[in-house]
C-alpha positions as CSV (number, residue, x, y, z in Angstrom):
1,X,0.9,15.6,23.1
2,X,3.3,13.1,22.3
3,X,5.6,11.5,25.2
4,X,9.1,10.8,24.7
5,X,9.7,7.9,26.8
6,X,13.6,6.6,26.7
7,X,14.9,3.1,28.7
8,X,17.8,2.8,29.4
9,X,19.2,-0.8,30.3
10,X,22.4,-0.5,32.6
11,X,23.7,-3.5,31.4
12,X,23.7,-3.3,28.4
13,X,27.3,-3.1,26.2
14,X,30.4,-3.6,27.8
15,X,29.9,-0.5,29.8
16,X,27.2,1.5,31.6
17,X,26.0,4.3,29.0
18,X,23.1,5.5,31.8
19,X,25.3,8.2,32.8
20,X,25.9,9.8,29.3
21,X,22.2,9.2,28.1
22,X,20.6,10.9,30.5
23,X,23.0,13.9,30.8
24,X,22.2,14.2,26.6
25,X,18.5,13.6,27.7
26,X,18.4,16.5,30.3
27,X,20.1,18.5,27.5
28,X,16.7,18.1,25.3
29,X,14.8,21.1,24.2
30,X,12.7,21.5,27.6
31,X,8.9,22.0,25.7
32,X,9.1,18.4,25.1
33,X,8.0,15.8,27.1
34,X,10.4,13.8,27.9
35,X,11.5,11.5,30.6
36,X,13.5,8.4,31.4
37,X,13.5,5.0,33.5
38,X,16.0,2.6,34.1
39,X,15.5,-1.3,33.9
40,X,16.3,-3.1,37.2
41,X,15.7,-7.0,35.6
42,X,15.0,-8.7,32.1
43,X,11.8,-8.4,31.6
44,X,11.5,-4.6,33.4
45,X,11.1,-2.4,30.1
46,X,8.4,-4.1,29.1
47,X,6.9,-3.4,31.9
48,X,7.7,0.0,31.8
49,X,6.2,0.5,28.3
50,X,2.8,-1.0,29.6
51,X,2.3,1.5,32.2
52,X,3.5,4.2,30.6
53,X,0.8,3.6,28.1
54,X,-2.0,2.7,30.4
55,X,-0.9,6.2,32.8
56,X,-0.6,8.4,29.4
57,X,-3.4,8.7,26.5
58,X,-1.7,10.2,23.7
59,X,0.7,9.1,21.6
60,X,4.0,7.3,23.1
61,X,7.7,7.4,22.0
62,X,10.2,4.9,23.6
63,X,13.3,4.8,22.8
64,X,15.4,1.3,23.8
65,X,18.4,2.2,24.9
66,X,20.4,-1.4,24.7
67,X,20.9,-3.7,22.9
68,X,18.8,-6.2,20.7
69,X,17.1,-7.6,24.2
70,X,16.4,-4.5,25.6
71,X,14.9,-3.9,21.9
72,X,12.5,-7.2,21.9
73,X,11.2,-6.4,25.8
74,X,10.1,-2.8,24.7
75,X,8.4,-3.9,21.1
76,X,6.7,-6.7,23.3
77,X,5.6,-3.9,26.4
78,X,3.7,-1.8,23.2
79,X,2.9,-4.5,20.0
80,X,-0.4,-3.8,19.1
81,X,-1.3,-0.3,20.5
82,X,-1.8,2.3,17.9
83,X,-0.4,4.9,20.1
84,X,3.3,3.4,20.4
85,X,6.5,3.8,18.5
86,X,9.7,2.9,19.3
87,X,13.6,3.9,18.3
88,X,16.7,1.3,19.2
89,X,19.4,3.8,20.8
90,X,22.2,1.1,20.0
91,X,24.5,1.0,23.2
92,X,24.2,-2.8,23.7
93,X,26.9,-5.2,21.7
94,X,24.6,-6.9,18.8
95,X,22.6,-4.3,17.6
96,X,21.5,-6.3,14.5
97,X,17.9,-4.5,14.0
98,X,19.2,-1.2,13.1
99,X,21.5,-2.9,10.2
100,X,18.5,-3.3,8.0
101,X,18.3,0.6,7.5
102,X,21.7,0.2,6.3
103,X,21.0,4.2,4.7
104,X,21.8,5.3,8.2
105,X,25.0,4.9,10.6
106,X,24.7,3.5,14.3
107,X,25.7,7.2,15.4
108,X,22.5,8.2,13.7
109,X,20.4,6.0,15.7
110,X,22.6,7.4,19.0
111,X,22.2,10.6,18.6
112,X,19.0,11.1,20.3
113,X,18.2,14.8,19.2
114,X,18.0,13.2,15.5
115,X,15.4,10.6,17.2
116,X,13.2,12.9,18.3
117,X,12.6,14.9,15.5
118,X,12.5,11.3,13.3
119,X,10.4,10.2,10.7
120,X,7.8,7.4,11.7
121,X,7.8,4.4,9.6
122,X,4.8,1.2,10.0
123,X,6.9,-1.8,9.2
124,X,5.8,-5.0,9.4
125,X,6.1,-8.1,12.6
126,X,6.1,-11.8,12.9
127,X,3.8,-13.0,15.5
128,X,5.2,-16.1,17.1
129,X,3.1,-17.7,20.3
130,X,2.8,-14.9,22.2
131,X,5.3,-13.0,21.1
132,X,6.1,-10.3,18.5
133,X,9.5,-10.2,16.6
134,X,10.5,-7.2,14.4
135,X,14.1,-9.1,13.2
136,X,14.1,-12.5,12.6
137,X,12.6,-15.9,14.4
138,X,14.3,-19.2,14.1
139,X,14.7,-22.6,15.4
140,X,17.7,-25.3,14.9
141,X,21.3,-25.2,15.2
142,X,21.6,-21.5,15.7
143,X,18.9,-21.0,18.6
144,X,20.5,-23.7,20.7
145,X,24.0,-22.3,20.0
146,X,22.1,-19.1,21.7
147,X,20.2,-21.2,24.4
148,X,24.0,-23.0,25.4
149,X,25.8,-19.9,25.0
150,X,24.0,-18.6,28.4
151,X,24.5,-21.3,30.2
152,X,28.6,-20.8,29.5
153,X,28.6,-17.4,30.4
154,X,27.8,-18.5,33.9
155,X,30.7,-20.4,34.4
156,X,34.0,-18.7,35.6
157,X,36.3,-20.3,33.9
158,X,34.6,-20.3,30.5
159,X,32.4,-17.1,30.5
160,X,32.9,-13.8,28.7
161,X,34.0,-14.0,24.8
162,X,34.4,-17.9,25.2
163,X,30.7,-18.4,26.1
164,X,29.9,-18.0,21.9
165,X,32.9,-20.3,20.9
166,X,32.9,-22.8,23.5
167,X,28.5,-23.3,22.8
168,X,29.5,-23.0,19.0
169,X,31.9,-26.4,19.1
170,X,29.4,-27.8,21.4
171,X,26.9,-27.7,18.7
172,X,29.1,-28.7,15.7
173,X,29.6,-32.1,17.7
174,X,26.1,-33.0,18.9
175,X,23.4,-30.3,17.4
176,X,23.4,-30.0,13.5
177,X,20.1,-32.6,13.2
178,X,17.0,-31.2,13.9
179,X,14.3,-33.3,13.1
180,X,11.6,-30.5,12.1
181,X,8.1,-30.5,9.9
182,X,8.4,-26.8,8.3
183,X,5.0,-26.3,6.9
184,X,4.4,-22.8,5.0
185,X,1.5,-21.3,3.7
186,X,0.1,-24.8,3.4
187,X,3.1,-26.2,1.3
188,X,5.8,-28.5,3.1
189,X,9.0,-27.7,3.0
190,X,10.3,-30.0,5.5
191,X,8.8,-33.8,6.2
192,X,10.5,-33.7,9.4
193,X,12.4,-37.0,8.8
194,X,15.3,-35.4,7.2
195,X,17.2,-33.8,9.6
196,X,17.6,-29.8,9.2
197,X,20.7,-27.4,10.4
198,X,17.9,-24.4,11.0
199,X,15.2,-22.8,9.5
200,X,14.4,-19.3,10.1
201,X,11.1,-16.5,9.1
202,X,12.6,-13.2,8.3
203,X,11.7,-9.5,8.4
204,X,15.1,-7.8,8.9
205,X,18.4,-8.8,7.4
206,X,21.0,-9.7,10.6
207,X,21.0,-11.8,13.2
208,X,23.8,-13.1,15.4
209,X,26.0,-10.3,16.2
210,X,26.2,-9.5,12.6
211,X,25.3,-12.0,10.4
212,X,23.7,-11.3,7.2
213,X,21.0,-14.4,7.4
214,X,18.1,-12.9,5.4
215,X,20.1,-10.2,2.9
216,X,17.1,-9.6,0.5
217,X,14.4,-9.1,3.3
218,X,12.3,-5.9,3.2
219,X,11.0,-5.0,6.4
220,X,7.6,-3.5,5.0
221,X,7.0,-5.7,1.9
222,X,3.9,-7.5,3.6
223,X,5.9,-10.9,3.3
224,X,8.5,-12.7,5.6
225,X,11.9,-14.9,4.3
226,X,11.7,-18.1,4.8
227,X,15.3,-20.1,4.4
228,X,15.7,-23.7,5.0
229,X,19.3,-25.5,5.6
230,X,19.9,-29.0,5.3
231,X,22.3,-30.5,8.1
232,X,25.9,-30.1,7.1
233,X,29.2,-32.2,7.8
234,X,31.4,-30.4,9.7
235,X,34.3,-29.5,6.7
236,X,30.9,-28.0,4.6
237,X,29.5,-26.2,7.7
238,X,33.2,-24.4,8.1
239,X,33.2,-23.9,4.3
240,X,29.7,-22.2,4.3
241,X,29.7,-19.8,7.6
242,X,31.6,-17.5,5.6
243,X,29.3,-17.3,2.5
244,X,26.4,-17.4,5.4
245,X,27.6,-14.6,7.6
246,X,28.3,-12.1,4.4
247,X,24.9,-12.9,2.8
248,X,26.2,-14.6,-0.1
249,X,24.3,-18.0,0.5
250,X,21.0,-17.0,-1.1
251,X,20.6,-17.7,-5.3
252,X,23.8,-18.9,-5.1
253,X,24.5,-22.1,-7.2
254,X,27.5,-22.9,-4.9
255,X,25.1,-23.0,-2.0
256,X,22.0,-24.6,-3.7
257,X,21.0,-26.6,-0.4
258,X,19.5,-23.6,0.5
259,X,16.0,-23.0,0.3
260,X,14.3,-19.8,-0.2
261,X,10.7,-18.5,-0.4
262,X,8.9,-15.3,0.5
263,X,5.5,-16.5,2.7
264,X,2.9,-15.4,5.3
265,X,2.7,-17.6,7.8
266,X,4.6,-21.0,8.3
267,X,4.7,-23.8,11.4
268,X,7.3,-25.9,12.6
269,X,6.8,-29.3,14.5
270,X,8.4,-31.5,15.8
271,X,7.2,-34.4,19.2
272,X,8.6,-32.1,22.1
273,X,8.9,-28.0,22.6
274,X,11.2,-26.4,20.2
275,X,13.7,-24.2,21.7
276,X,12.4,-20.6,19.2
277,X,15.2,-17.9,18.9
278,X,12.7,-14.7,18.6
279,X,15.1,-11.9,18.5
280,X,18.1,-13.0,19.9
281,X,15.7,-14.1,23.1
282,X,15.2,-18.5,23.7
283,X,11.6,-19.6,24.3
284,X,10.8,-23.3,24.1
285,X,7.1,-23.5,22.2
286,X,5.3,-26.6,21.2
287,X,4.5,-26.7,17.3
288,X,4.8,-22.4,16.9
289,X,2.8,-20.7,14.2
290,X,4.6,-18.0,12.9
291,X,2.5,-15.2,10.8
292,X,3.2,-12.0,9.4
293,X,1.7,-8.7,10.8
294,X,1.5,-6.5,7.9
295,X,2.3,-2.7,8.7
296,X,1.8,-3.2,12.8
297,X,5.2,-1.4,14.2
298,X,5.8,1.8,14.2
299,X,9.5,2.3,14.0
300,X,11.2,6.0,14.6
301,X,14.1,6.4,12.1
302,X,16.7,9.6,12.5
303,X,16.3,12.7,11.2
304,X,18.4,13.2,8.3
C-alpha cells in the first residue's frame, strides 16, 4: 500500500503554513495512509525521507511542503529508490520547480487532495558530486550572489528584502570574472582563461525567484541545457537582466554572447573549489562532473 508521507517545513514563506496543512491533512479521506512530520533544521527532511523508507516497504509519497530547499532536501532523502515519489506543496517564497509545468497553477500544486490522487511522471536529474538536482545547477556570478546573499540576511541592519540587493551590487563590483574550464560531452566550451559571468546545466526552466534561465528545457527529454555567459560590463549586465529574467536571451541575435547546447554530462574546473548553486542550495566542489539521469525522479503532478 502506498504511504502518503507530507513535510512540512515551519519556516518556510513568510509565514508558518503548519497549522493549515495539517488541519487539510487530517481532513483526508481516512482509508489512506497518510501522515505528517515537521522539520526541526536544514537538513531534517531528508532525513525524514530516509527512514521513512527504510521503516516502510511499499511505495512512498512525500510531499515537500516549502519552498525550493525544503524541495532539494526531500529529492536528496529518496534519489535513487524505486519506491519514492515526491510533490512540491509550494508554501515557501521561490517556488521555481513547479514553473516548469507551467499547464498547472501554484493552487494546483497546494491543493493537496488533487496531489494525492496525481498522476506520476519519471522525469529526468542532474547528478552533481553527491548530490541530485531536479531544476537547474550552476556556478559563477549567480551562485555567489546566492552564497553572499546568506551571509547579509544575518546582519540586522541589512537582512530581510536587502539581503538579494545588497549581495547583487556586491557582485556587480567585484564578481562578474570567473575563470572556469567548461568541458561538455568531451567538447570545450570554455578554456578557462577567459573570464565567464556563469555557466549553468539545466533540467527545468526557473531559477532565482523567478527567472526564466533555461526557457526551452524539457524536464524528460534525456538531455540537460547547457548556457554559457561571457563576463559583462556593468551598463550590458543592466541591459541584459531583463532579456535574461523573461527568457528572451536564448537564439536571440541581440544576445549572441550566449551559448547554447543540449548535452549529457559537462565539468567545470577551475585551481580551487567552486562554489556550485544545486537548487537554490551553495556547495563548494572541486572540478564537479555534472551528468544527466535519464527518467530517475518520480514527480506527482495534480489531478486535473
Amino acid at each position: 500500500m502506498r504511504k502518503h508521507l507530507f513535510i512540512i517545513n515551519p519556516a518556510a514563506g513568510k509565514s508558518d503554513a503548519s497549522a493549515d496543512l495539517i488541519a487539510r491533512i487530517n481532513a483526508l479521506d481516512p482509508s489512506l495512509d497518510a501522515a505528517y512530520q515537521l522539520t526541526k533544521a536544514p537538513g531534517h527532511a531528508g532525513e525524514i525521507v530516509k527512514q521513512a523508507l527504510a521503516s516502510h516497504p511499499g511505495e512512498l509519497s512525500v510531499y515537500a511542503c516549502g519552498g525550493d530547499g525544503t524541495l532539494f532536501e526531500v529529492v536528496n532523502g529518496g534519489a535513487g529508490n524505486p519506491r519514492f515519489a515526491v510533490a512540491c506543496v509550494p508554501v515557501g517564497t521561490g517556488n521555481d520547480f513547479i514553473k516548469s509545468f507551467p499547464e498547472y497553477s501554484p493552487e494546483d500544486f497546494r491543493d493537496i487532495r488533487k496531489l494525492v490522487n496525481g498522476t506520476l511522471l519519471p522525469i529526468d536529474s542532474i547528478r552533481v558530486g553527491d548530490y541530485t538536482s531536479v531544476n537547474i545547477v550552476s556556478a559563477g556570478f549567480d551562485a555567489i550572489t546566492c552564497k553572499n546573499m546568506a551571509k547579509y540576511k544575518t546582519k540586522p541592519i541589512i537582512g530581510g528584502k536587502n539581503a538579494y540587493n545588497t549581495a547583487l551590487a556586491e557582485c556587480l563590483l567585484f564578481h562578474r570574472r570567473h575563470y572556469l574550464r567548461v568541458v561538455a560531452d568531451g567538447e570545450e566550451l570554455s578554456d578557462g582563461k577567459k573570464p565567464l559571468l556563469f555557466a549553468l546545466a539545466a533540467n527545468g526552466r526557473y531559477y532565482g525567484g523567478g527567472y526564466k534561465a533555461s526557457p526551452i528545457s524539457s524536464l524528460d527529454d534525456g538531455l540537460m541545457d547547457v548556457i554559457t555567459i561571457p563576463t559583462l560590463s556593468i551598463p550590458k549586465f543592466a541591459r541584459f537582466v531583463g532579456v535574461f529574467r523573461r527568457g528572451e536571451h536564448v537564439h536571440n541575435p541581440k544576445a549572441d554572447f550566449v551559448s547554447h547546447s543540449v548535452r549529457r554530462e559537462m565539468q567545470f574546473f577551475a585551481p580551487d573549489p567552486i562554489p556550485m548553486n544545486v537548487d537554490g542550495e551553495i556547495i563548494e566542489m572541486r572540478d564537479p562532473k555534472i551528468t544527466l539521469v535519464p527518467k530517475s525522479i518520480t514527480v506527482i503532478l495534480p489531478q486535473k
